[in-house]
N, C-alpha and C positions, 0 to 999 in steps of 0.2 A: 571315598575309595582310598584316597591316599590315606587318612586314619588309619581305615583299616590297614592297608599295609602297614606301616608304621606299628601299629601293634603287634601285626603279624612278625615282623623284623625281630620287633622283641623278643618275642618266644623264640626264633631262629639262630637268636646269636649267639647262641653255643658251639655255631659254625659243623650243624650235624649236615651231611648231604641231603639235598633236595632233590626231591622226587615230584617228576611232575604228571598230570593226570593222567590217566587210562586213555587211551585212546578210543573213540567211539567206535562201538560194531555196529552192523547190517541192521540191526534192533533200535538202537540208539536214534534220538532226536538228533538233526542238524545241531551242531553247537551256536551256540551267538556269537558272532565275530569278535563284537566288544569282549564278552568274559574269553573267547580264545586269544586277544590280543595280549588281554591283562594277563592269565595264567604260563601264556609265552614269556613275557617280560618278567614276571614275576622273580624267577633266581639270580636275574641279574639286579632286579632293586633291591630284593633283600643280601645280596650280597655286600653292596655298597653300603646300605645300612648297617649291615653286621660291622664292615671296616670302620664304619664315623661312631658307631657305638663304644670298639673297644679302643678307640684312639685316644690317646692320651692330651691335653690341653698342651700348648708348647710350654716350654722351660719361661718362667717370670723371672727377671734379672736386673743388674746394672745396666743403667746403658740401652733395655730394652730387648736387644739383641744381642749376640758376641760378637759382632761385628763392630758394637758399640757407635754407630752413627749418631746417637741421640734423636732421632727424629720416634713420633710417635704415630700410629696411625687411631690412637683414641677417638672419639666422641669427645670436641670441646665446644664451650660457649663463646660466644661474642662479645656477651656484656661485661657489667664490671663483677668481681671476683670477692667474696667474703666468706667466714670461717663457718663452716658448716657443723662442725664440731673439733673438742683441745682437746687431748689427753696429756697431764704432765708426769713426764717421771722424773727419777732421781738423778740426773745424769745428762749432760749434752747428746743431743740425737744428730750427728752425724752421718750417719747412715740414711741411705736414700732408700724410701720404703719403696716394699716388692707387694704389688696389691694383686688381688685375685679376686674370683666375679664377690666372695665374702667380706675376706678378710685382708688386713694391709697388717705384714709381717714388716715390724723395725728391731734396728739394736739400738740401745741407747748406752754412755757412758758409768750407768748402775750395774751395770754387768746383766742385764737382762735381757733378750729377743722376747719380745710383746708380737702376741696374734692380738689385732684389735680387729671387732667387729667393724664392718666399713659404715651400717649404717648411724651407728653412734658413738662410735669409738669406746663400746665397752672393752675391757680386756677379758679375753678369752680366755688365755694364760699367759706366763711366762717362766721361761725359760733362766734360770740362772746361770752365766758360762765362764761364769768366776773371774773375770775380767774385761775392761770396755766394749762392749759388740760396737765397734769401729767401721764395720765390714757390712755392705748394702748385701742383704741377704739374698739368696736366688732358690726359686718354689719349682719342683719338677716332681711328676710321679708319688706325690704324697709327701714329700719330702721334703726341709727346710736347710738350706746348710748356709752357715754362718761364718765367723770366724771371731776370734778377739784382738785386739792391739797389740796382747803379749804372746799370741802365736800359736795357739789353739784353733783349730779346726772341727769344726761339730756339724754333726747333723740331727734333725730331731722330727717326729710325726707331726705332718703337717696337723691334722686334728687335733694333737692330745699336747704338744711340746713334749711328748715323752724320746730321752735319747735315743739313737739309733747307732750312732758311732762314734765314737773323736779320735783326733792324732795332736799332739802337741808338738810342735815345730820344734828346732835347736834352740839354741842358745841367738839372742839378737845383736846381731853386728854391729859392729858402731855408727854412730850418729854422725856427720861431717863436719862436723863444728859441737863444740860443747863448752860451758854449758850452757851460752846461751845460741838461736838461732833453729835449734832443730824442729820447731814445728814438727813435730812425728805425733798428728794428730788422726788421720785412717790408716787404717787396714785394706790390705789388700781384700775385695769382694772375688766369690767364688762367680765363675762363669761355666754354665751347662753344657755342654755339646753331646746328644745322645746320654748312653748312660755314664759318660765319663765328667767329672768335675776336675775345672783348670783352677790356681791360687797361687798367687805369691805367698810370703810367708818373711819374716824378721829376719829368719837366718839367713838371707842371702839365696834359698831355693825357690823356687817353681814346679809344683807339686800336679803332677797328674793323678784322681784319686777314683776308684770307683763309686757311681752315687749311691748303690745300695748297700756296701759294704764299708767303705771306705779306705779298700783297701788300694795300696797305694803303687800304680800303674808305671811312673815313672819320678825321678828329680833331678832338675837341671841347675848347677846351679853358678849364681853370677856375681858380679863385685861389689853388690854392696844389697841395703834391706831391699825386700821387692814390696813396696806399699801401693804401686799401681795396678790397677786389675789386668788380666790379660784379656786380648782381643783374638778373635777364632775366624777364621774365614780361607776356606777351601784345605781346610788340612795343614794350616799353618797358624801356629801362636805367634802374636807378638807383644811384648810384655817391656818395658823399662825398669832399671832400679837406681837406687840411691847413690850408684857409680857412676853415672853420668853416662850411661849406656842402655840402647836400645837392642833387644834382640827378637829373632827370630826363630821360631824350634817348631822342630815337626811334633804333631798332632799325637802321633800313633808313639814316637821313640823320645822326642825331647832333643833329636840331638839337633843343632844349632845349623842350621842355614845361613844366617849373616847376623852381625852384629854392627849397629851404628853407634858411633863413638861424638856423642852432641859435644859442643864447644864447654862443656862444665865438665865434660870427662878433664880436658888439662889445666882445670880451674885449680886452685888452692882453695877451701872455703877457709881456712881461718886468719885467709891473710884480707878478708873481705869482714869478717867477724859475723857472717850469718852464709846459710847454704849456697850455694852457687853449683850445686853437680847433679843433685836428686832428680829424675824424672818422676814426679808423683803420677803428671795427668796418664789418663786411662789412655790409649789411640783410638782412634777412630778408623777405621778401613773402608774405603768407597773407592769403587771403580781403580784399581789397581794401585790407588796410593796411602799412605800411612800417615795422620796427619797426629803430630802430638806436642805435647807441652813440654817445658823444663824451667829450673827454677835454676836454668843460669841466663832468665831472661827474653825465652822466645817462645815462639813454636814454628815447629819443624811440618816439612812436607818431603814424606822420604816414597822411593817405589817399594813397592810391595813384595817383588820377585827381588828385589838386589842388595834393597836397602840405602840403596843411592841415594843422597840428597839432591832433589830437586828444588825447593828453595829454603829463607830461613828467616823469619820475620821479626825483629829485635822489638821486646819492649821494654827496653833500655834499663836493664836492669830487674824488671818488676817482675816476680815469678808470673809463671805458666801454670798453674797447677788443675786446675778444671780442666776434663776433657772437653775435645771439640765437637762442636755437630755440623753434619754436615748434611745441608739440602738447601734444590733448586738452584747450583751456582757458587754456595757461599759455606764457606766457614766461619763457623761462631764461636770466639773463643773470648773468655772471661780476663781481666790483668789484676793481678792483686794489688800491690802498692801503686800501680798506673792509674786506679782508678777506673779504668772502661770497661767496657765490653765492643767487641768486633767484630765487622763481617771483609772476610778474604772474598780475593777470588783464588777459588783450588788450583788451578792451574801455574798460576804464578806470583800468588801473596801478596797479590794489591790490594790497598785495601777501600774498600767498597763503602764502607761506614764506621764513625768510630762513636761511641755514645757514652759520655761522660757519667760516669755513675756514684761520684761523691764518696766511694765507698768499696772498701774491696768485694773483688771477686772470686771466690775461691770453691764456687761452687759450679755443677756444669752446666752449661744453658742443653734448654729442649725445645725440640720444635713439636708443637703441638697441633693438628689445624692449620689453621693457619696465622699462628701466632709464635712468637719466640719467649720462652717463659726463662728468667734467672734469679735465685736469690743473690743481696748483696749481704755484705758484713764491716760494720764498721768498725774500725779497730782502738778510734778515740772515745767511745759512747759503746752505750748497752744498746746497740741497736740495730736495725737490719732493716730489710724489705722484701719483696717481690714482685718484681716487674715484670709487663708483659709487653711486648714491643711489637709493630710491624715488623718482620724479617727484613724485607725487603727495601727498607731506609731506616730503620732503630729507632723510626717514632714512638713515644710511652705510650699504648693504649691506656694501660691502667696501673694504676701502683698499690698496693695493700702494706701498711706499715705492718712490721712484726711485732712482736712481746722481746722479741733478742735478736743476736746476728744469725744468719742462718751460714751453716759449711753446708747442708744437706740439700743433695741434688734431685728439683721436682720429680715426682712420679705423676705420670696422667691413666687415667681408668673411665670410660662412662660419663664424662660429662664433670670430673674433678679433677684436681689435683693435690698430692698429698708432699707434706715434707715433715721438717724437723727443724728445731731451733737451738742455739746456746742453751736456753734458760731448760731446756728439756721437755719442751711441747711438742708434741707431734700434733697435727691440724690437718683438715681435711678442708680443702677451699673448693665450693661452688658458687653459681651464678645469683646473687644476690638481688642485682637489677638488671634488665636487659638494655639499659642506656648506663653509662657511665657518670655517677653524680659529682656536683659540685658540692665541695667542702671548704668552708670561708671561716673567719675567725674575725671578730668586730673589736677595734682598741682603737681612736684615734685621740692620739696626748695632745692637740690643740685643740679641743674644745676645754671652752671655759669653765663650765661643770663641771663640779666636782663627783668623783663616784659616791653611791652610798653604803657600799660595801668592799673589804680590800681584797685583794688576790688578780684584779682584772688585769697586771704587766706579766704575771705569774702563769696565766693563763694564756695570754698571748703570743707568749715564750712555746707554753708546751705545746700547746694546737699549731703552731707554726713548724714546728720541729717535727710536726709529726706529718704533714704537707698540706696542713690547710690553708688555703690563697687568705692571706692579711689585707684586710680592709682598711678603711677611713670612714669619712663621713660622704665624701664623695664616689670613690669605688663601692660603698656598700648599694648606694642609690641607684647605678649602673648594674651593677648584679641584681639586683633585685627584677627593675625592668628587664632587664635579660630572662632574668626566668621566667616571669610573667609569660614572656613573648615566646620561648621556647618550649617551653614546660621541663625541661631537662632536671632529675629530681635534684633536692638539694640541700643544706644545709647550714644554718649561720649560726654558732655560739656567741653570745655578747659578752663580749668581758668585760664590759663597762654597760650602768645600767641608765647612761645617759643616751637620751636618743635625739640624733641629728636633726636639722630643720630638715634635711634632703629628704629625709622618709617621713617624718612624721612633724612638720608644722603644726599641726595643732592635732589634741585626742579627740579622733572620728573614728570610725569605721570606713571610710573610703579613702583613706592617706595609704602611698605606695605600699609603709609594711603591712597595712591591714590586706591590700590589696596581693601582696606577695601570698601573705598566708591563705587567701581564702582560694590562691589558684594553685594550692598545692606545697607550700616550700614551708621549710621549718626554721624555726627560731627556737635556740638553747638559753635559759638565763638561770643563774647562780645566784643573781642579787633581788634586791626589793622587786615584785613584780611589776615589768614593762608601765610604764607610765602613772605609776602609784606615787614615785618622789615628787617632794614638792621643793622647791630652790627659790632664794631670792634674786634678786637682780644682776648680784656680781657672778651667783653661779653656788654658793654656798648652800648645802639640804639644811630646810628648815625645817622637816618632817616628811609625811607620807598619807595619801590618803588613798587607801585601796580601791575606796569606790570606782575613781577614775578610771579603774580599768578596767570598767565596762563599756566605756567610752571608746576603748580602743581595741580590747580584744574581744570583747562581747560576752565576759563573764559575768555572771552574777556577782555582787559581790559583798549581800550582805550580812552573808555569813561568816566572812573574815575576821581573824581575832590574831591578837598581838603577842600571843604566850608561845614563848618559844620553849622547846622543848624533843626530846628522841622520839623519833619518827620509825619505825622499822618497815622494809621491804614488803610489798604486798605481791602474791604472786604475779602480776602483770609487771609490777617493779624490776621481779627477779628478773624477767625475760627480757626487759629493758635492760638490764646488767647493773642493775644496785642489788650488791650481794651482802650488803652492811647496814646500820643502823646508823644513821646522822641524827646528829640536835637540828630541828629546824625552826622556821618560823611563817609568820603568815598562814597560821592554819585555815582553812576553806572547808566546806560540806563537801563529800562528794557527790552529793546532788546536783551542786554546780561545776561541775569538771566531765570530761568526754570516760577520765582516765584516772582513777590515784594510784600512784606511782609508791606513795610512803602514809602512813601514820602513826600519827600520836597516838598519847593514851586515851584521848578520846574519840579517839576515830576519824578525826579529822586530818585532811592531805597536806602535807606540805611539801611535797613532792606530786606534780600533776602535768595531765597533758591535758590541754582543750583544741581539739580538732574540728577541720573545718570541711575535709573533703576526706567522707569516709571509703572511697577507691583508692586511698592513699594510705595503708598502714604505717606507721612510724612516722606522722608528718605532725604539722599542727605548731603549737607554741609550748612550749616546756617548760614546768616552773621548778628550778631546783633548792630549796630550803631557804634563800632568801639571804643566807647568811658569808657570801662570798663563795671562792675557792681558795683551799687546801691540796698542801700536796695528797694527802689521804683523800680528798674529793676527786683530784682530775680524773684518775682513771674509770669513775662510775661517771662523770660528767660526760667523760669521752663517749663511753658505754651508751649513754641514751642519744649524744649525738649522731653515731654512729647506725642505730638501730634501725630498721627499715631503709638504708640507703648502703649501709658497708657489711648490714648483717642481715639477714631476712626478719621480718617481723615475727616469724614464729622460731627463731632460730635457737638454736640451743647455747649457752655458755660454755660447757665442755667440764673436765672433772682431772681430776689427781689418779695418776697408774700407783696399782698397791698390788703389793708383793702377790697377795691372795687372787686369782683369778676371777674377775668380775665385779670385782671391789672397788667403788669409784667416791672421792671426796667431791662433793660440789664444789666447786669457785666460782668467782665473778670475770669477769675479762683480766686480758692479761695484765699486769702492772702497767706503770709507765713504762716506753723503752728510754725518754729523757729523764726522767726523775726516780729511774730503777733503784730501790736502795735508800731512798730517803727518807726520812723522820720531819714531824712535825718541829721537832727540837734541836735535830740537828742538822748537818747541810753536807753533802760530799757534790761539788760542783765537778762536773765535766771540764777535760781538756777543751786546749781551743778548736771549735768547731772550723773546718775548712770549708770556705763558701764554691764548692764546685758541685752540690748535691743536687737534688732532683728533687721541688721543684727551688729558684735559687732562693738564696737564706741570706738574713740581714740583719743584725743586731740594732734594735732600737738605740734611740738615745738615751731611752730614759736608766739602760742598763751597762749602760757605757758613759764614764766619769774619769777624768783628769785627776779629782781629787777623790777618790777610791781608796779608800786607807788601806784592803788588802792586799790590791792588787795592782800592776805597773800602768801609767799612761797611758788611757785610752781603752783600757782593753778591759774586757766585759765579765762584770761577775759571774755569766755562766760559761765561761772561759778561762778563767787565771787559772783552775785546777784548786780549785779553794777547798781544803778540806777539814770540815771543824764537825765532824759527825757525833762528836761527844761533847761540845760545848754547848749550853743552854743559854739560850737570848732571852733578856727579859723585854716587856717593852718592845720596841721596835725594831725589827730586824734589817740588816744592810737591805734587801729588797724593800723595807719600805712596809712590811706586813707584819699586823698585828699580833703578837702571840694566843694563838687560840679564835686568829679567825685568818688569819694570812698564811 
């Protein structure tokens, strides 16, 4: 019965009057109570239906809301977090996408607004707007409206990208400092209320604009750029600009209710030599108070009706620039050069928890669930994160290393969430695993053994970097029985292809690592396969006998052959994320493998997985070419480590945004985020790492030398800032690695 109404509703929502039935005469059968109850109720369910029919979805925006609280009421997961599908474009994605039940509308630094399909990040279209889309887009009514960094305001059909209106703002005010310091990297995002659209704008205005026309309602304007978005709640804006002032304007007129004057309003910025007065962050509005950023070092808790300050939380210096979120008690506000992220209490700015995040913040935390999601951005390194934390003490639930720094503030939809990176990836992250895996990285430099292949300090460097827990000979033995005992999934790359008396005293099948692997956990390896090397006494490789490792992993192995030789990706390969062709060696049947990964010309794997518990995709023993790691390897090494535990087993790589709508380049995972930029030949080394990151970081010894011809006492070739990206090494490189296998 409800169907049928429901159908019936349909044909009614033309909203024509309803007529209800004849009433019975003297001739007439009694009615049945049932169909008289239902024909009585009847214009009132189809009226209701008529109303939910022509109602429009609410406005999709910054912030979530105009209110801009950050809190979400999405559908999220518990487990750990991995990349569902990449799209790259031309240009830094900034912008915090605006997703809808399809499609996730971004702007990126190429001057394009991209509709990507949610389920695979096809591009739909895009939008050329002739300069950065800076600006997190907001989705109302069919309608997309945008902005650029040079002050361009656009709207376009949500379906087709086709325009619908633009205004292009004044001339843009000055910067507070020049020319260095001005970070003027967003735009102010448009915020919806009804059919009117609110925006700052360069010139120093505050644009009230109509959403269907664009025609322009009101403009207020204030002391300096408006690059913070405004905030809407009960008929009052509140918006910051680059003058170190906060304001307040009415809804309907613009005109000014109260203005707050933050401690960077009487800054000087160029006696500091970087900004000190901008209000970038967005506000946040809850329960009658105003809670927002500045980048002369704090953020503010001001009233709503007065603009009062009620208190002001110094972080000493470090810009403010991420908006706050606020829920259940706490404010969560990101530190740039501070390093953290925090939780206040709203009432009086104590603070609650502060969590050290190695890395700036300049992005807005969200609450999602019940979790606290933030990207960071490092500002010494190509590199970034996304964390996810307990709210309620800033514990790391989970962490997902990025391809780059991320500025761009999570968006949550259904069970994902979406952003954007430096390097110009936009990514869709869902639930990967529903337990959080362990990810370990194997090097211990006191064993006697010699490797038999180079790249294993090279390796330990990036896997560490990237937060995998560094082992020994002794932690590896502890983790292992650990996961035994817990099952928690997991993962161990060996960067060395000596293996410890802890796990493996002699080649069986029932020694701890066999035992690791047969209860689920994985092993990564780059060099000779597991247990094939053969050594004399002092520890020097005398050779290799492959058979051996039947002994221990339970491969066949008398199909192995010694011709080394290019291997190319087999499609199981590609979905592991080897997107390339490597020279390998050790080639195998795949008749004895679970899995080939790569082959030769003759068909044979040098790239292979042998599995042991097939409830377990992505797990087993990995054999990677045999031939070391390269920095052009780590990132597919990573790729297969990663597979089934940081990325789903059936997950996609993700593809290249092109001009043409729908037009996708295949790629492999993203680059390195530590070795972004490097060649086989030459070397640009990263500044000095600062050891306060998440999880903590150590430079080996072997990478740290007194006598280091390039670089000062003590301090680590992946730290001096060593840059010789043009100089070709013959022979043996300052790491130690052989040209053309190191």
């Amino acid at each position: 019965m409800l169907f049928f109404l429901a159908v019936v509703a349909g044909a009614f929502c033309s909203c024509q009057p309803l007529r209800r039935p004849p009433k019975p005469n003297a001739h007439s059968h009694r009615p049945d109570p049932m169909i008289d109850h239902i024909t009585r109720s009847t214009p009132l369910v189809l009226l209701l239906a008529c109303a939910s029919a022509g109602a429009d979805p609410p406005p999709v925006m910054f912030r979530g809301n105009p209110e801009h609280t950050g809190v979400s009421t999405a559908r999220f997961f518990s487990g750990q977090g991995g990349v569902k599908w990449q799209v790259r474009t031309d240009g830094a994605v900034r912008s915090s996408p605006a997703v809808t039940d399809t499609r996730v509308f971004v702007g990126s630094g190429d001057g394009g607004l991209y509709a990507l399909d949610r389920t695979d990040g096809r591009v739909v279209w895009r939008f050329d707007a002739g300069g950065a889309v800076d600006a997190s887009p907001a989705v109302a009514n069919g309608i997309v409206v945008a902005a650029t960094l040079e002050g361009r305001i656009f709207a376009v059909e949500e379906s087709s990208g086709g325009i619908r209106w633009s205004l292009q703002t004044g001339a843009a005010l000055p910067v507070n400092t020049s020319p260095a310091g001005g970070w003027d990297l967003w735009a102010s995002s448009p915020v919806i209320v009804g059919s009117t659209v609110v925006i700052g704008a360069p010139d120093g205005g505050v644009y009230s604009l109509d959403l269907a026309t664009g025609k322009q309602h009101w403009r207020t304007q204030t002391n300096g750029r408006v690059r913070a978005t405004p905030s809407v709640h009960d008929g009052t804006v509140v918006v910051g600009s680059w003058g170190g002032r906060v304001y307040a304007l009415d809804l309907s007129t613009g005109a000014e209710r109260w203005v707050h004057r933050t401690e960077g309003d009487t800054l000087d910025s160029k006696k500091f030599g970087f900004d000190r007065r901008a209000v970038q962050s967005s506000a946040a509005i809850v329960n009658g108070s105003v809670y927002v950023g500045s980048r002369d070092g704090a953020i503010y808790a001001l009233d709503e009706a007065t603009g009062k300050r009620r208190w002001r939380v110094s972080h000493r210096g470090s810009w403010v620039i991420g908006s706050p979120a606020v829920h259940a008690g706490k404010v969560f506000v990101g530190s740039s050069d501070g390093h953290f992220i925090q939780a206040l209490d709203p009432e009086t700015g104590r603070e609650i928890w502060n969590l050290p995040t190695g890395a700036n913040v300049l992005a807005s935390p969200l609450v999602v669930g019940n979790f606290l999601v933030i990207a960071t951005a490092r500002t010494d390194a190509s590199a970034g994160d996304l964390l996810v934390l307990n709210p309620a003490t800033g514990a790391v639930r989970w962490r997902l290393p990025l391809d780059e720094a991320s500025n761009s503030s999570p968006a949550a939809a259904n069970g994902e969430l979406y952003l954007g990176t430096e390097a110009g990836t936009v990514m869709a992250i869902h639930e990967v695993s529903p337990v959080v895996p362990r990810m370990a990285v194997f090097y211990d430099s006191t064993l006697t053994e010699k490797p038999a292949t180079p790249g294993g300090r090279l390796a330990l460097e990036y896997f560490r970097e990237l937060g995998y827990q560094a082992l020994d000979a002794d932690s590896l033995a502890s983790f292992f029985a650990a996961r035994i005992g817990d099952e928690v999934p997991s993962g161990v790359v060996f960067a060395m292809d000596v293996l410890p008396r802890s796990v493996t005293p002699v080649l069986a099948d029932s020694v701890l690592l066999r035992r690791y692997l047969n209860a689920g956990g994985k092993i990564v390896n780059f060099s000779v396969p597991l247990g094939a090397v053969v050594r004399d006494s002092s520890g020097a490789v005398l050779g290799d006998e492959p058979k051996r490792i039947e002994q221990l992993l339970g491969v066949p192995a008398a199909t192995v052959d010694y011709d080394e030789g290019l291997a190319a990706p087999t499609a199981e390969g590609r979905s592991w994320g080897i997107d390339r062709t490597f020279r390998g060696d050790y080639p195998i049947a795949t008749s004895a493998v679970t899995q080939a990964l790569a082959l030769n010309k003759d068909g044979m794997a040098t790239a292979w997985v042998r599995s042991y518990r097939r409830d377990r995709p992505g797990s087993g023993y990995v054999q990677l070419w045999g031939l070391g790691a390269t920095l052009e390897r780590l990132p597919a090494i990573r790729a297969a480590a990663e597979y089934g535990l940081l990325r789903k087993a059936d997950g996609r790589t993700g593809g290249r945004a092109e001009a043409v709508a729908g037009k996708r380049i295949t790629t492999g995972p993203p680059p390195s985020r530590f070795f972004s930029g490097l060649r086989a030949y030459g070397l640009t080394v990263l500044p000095p790492y600062r050891p306060t990151a998440l999880p903590p970081y150590r430079l080996p010894p072997l990478l740290t030398s007194p006598a280091n011809p390039f670089c000062g006492p003590h301090q680590s070739l992946l730290g001096c800032g060593l840059e010789r990206q043009s100089q070709r090494w013959n022979g043996t490189s300052a790491f130690g690695v052989q040209r053309g296998r190191g």
